[in-house]
N, C-alpha and C positions, 0 to 999 in steps of 0.2 A: 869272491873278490879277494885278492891276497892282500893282506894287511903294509901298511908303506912300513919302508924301515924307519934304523932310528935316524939315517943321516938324512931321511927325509922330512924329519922331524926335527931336527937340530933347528933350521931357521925360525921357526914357528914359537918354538920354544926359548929361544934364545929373544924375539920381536916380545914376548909376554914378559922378560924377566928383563930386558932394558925399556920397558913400558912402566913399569913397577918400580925401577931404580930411579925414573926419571919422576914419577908422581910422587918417592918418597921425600928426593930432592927438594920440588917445589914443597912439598907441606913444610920441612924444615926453614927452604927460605921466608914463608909465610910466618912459621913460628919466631924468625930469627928478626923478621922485619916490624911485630906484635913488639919484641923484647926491645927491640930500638927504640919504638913510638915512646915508650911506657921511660926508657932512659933518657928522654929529651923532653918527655914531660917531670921525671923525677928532678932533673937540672932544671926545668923553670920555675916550679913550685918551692924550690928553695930558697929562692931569695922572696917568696912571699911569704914561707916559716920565717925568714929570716926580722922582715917587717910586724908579722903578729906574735914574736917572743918581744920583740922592741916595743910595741904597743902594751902589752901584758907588762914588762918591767917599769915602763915609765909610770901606768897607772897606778901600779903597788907601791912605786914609791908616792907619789902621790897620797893615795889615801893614807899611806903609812906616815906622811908628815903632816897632814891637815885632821883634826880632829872631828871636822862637825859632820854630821850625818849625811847633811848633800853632798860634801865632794866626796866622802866613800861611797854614797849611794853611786854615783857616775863612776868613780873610778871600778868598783867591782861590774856595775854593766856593761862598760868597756872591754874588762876583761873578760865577761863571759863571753862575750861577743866574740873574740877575736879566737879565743879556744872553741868555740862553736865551728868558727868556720875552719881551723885549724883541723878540727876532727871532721871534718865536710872532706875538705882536699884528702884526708890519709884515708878515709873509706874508698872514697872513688878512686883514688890509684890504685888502694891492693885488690877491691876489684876488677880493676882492669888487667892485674898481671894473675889471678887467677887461671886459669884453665878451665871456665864450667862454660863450655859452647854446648855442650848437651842436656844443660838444665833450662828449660823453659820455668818461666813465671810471667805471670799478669804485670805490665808493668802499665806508665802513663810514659808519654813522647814529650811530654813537657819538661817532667823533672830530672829525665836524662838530658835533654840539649840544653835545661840550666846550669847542669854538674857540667856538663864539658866546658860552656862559655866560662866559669868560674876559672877549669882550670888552663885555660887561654886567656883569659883577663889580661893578665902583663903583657902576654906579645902582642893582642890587640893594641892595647894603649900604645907601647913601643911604634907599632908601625900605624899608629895614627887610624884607624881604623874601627869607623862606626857599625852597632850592630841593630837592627831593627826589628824587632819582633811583633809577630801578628800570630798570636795563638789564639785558636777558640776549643772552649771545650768539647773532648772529643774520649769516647771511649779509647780503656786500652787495648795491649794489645799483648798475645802471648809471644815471648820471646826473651832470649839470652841478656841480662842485662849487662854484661862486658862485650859481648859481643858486637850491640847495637853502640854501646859508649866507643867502640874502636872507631865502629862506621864513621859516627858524625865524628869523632877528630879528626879521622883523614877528611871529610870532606870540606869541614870546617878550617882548616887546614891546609889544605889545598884552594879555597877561596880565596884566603889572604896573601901565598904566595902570587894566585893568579895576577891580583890587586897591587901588591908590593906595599906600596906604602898611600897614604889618603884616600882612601876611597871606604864604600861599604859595603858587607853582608849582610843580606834580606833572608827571613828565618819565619819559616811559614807552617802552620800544623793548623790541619781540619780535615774534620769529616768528610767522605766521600760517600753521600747514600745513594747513589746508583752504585757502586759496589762494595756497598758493605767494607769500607778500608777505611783508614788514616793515612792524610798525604800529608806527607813532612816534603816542604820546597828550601831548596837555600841555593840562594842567588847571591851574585857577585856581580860587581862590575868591571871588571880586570879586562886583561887583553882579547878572553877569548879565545877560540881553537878555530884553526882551519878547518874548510870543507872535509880536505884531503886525510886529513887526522883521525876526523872527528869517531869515524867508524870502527877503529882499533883500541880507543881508548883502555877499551876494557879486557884488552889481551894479556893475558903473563907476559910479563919482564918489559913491555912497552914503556915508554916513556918519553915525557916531550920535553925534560928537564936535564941539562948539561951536568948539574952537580951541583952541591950545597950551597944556596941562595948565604945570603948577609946571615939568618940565623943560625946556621950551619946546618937545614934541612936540605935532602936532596930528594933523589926519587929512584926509588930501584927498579919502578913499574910493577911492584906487585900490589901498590895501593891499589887503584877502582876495580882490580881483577880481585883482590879480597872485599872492595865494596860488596860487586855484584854476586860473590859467594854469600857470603852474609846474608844478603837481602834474597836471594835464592832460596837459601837454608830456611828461612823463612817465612817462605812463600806469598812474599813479596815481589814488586815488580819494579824495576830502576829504569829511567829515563833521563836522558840529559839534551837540552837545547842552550846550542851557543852560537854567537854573533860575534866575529874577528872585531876588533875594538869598541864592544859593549859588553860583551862575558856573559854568563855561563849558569844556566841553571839545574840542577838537578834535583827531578822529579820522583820521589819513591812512598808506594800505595803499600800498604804493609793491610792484613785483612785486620778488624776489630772481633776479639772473641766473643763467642757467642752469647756469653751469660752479661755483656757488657752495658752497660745504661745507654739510652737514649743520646743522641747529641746535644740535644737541648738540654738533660740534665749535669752535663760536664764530669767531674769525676772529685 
């Protein structure tokens, strides 16, 4: 059989190398849309540095003008306090602007969706917005801890734009012993998705958002298509069920490692 030439090869060749420009593109804008998240979190977190240097100087003046033992006992626990959470918030950023998607470790689904709520605190308040939590102890589980901290901000995140302003997110982690997972639930009450929508969500570049909302968040459509990366990567599985003006839940089973405790003995 005589071998094709090369200009029968040109197209082939050329379909592999704009298939390749085209994937390297997206992972950039992935990367690009990671470094944004992480610059709209750096700008919210500073004016709650700006609140626990305020709290920390009031208290040192304080003890520094009263001499008796209780008010510097209070005044120094104030201040430890406020530098605790202070150094809470700068771990979990420069975590998240790290780059270790390829380091697995054992982690708990608790004290990641506390660190995100922490550093959403302000915008919650801001748009009025209650959060409810229903944890039960639950093994953990292996995976990226920046990676999984990205997940629930966009998802978290995208709940309370759904919402806007008054309403709540419902924030659910349990065990799953018919398949050996951990279901992390977070529900919203907001507008909701159409029928018609609902199926594309998770497509690259989609999105159902005009442009940057009151906080200046907008939506490029690479958020739930990096969700459902994420929770892939991790061999995990994502679900979402929404209701046009009741909103919007999403469902994700991540497996619990093997050497992991019981459910009943929590972690």
């Amino acid at each position: 059989m005589p071998s094709s030439s090369p200009k029968s090869r040109m197209p082939s060749i050329q379909n592999a190398e704009r298939e390749a420009w085209i994937e390297q593109l997206e992972q950039r804008m992935v990367q690009l849309e990671r470094l944004a998240s992480i610059g709209e979190l750096t700008s919210t977190t500073t004016h709650e540095f700006n609140n626990l240097l305020m709290t920390i100087l009031n208290y040192a003046k304080m003890g520094l003008r009263h001499k008796d033992e209780a008010t510097r006992d209070k005044a120094l626990t104030r201040i430890l306090d406020a530098a605790n959470r202070g150094a809470k918030i700068t771990s979990t950023i420069l975590g998240l602007s790290r780059n270790r998607a390829g380091q697995m470790e054992p982690i708990n689904l608790v004290t990641l969706v506390d660190d995100s709520l922490m550093l959403l605190e302000r915008e919650m308040m801001k748009y009025r917005i209650d959060i409810e939590k229903e944890f039960t102890p639950s093994p953990n589980i292996l995976a990226s801890p920046g990676q999984i901290q990205r997940l629930l901000l966009n998802l978290i995140t995208n709940a309370r734009q759904a919402i806007g302003e008054n309403g709540t997110i419902r924030i659910r982690i349990a065990p799953e012993e018919s398949t050996q997972s951990v279901m992390l639930t977070i529900r919203d009450n907001g507008k909701g998705i159409s029928p018609d929508i609902l199926p594309r969500i998770f497509e690259p570049f989609f999105s159902t958002k005009d442009g940057p909302d009151s906080s200046g968040k907008g939506g490029t459509g690479l958020g739930l298509s990096a969700c459902k990366e994420i929770v892939e990567e991790h061999q995990g599985r994502i679900r979402v069920d929404s209701t046009v003006g009741k909103g919007t839940a999403f469902t994700i089973r991540f497996p619990w490692i093997a050497t992991a405790p019981s459910p009943s003995q929590g972690n």
